[in-house]
C-alpha positions in Angstrom: -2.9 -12.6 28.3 0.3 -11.1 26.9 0.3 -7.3 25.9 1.1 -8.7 22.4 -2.8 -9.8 22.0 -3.9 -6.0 23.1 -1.6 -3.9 21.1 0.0 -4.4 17.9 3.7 -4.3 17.7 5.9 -1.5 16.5 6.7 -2.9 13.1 2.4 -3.1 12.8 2.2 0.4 14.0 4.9 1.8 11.9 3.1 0.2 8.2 0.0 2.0 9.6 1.7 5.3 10.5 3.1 4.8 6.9 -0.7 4.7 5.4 -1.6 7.3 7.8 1.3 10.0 6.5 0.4 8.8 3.0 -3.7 9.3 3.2 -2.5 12.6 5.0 -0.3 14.3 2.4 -2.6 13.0 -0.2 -5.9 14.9 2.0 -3.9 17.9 2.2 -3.1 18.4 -1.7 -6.4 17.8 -2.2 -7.6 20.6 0.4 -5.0 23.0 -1.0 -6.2 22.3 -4.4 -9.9 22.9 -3.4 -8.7 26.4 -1.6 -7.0 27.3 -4.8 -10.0 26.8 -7.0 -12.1 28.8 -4.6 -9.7 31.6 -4.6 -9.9 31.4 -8.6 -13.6 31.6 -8.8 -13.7 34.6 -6.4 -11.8 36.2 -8.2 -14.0 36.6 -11.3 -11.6 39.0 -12.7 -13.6 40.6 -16.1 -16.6 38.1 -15.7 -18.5 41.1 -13.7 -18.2 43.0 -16.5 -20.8 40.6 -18.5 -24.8 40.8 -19.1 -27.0 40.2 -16.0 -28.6 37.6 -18.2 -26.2 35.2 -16.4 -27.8 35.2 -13.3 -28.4 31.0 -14.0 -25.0 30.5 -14.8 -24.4 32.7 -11.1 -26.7 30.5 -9.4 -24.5 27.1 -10.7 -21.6 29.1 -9.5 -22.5 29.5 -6.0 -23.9 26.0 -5.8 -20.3 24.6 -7.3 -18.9 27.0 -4.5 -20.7 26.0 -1.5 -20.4 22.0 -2.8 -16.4 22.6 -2.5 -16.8 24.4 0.5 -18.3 20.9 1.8 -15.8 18.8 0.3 -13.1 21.3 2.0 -14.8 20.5 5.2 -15.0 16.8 4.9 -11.7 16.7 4.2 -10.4 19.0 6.9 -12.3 16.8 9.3 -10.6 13.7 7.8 -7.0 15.3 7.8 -8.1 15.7 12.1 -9.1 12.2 12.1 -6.4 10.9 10.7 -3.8 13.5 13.1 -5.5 11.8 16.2 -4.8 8.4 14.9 -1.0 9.2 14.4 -1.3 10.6 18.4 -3.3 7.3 19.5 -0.3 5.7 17.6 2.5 7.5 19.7 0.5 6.8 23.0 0.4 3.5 22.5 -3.8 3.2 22.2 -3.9 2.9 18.4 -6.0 -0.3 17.1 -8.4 -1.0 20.1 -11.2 -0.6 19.9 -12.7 2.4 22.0 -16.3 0.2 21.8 -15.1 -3.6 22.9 -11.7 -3.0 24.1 -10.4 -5.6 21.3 -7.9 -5.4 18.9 -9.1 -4.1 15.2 -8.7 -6.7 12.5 -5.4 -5.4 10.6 -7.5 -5.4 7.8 -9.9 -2.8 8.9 -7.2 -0.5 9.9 -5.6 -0.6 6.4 -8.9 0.5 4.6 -10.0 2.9 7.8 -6.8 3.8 9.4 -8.1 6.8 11.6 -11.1 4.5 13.0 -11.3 4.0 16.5 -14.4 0.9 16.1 -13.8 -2.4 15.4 -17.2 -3.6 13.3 -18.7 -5.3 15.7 -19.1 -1.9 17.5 -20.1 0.0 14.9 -22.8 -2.5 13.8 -23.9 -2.4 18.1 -23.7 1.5 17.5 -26.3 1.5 14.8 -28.4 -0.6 16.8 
């Protein structure tokens, strides 16, 4: 078996690093943009100053808070998912599968570049 059936070559692995980098500046305008509509709504600036009778529209306000504090999350774990997958791609291990030892169907790796299952392994893993 040549090592050409276990890894993929280096132009393979530079198109993915090139959907990698683009998913990851894309993730991290998206976080900034999140942060910078958090900061806004903490800073309520002369909203305090109205009736109490808002307490409702408070309520919605910490709800929309705490939902983009999630989404902030999410995507901090997918800009670490996606940094490990450029380091997999530097030490050579990106696009075998950590399950069946296999290469990933190109495919696959285009629609979930940080993965580390083919889908035969992820179906075994909800088994």
């Amino acid at each position: 078996m040549s090592d050409e059936t276990i890894r993929y070559s280096r132009e393979d692995l530079a198109e993915f690093e090139q959907i990698i980098q683009d998913k990851l500046t894309a993730a991290r305008k998206e976080v900034s943009f999140i942060k910078e509509t958090l900061s806004r709504k903490n800073d309520s600036g002369t909203d305090n100053t109205a009736s109490s009778s808002k307490v409702l529209e408070d309520g919605a306000d910490t709800a929309e808070k705490e939902s983009l504090n999630q989404l902030a999350s999410r995507q901090m774990k997918f800009i670490q998912q996606l940094e490990n997958a450029l380091v997999r791609i530097k030490n050579g291990t990106y696009g075998v599968c950590i399950g069946t030892g296999k290469l990933i169907p190109k495919e696959r790796l285009r629609a979930v570049p940080h993965t580390q299952h083919s889908i035969e392994a992820k179906m075994a893993r909800r088994d």
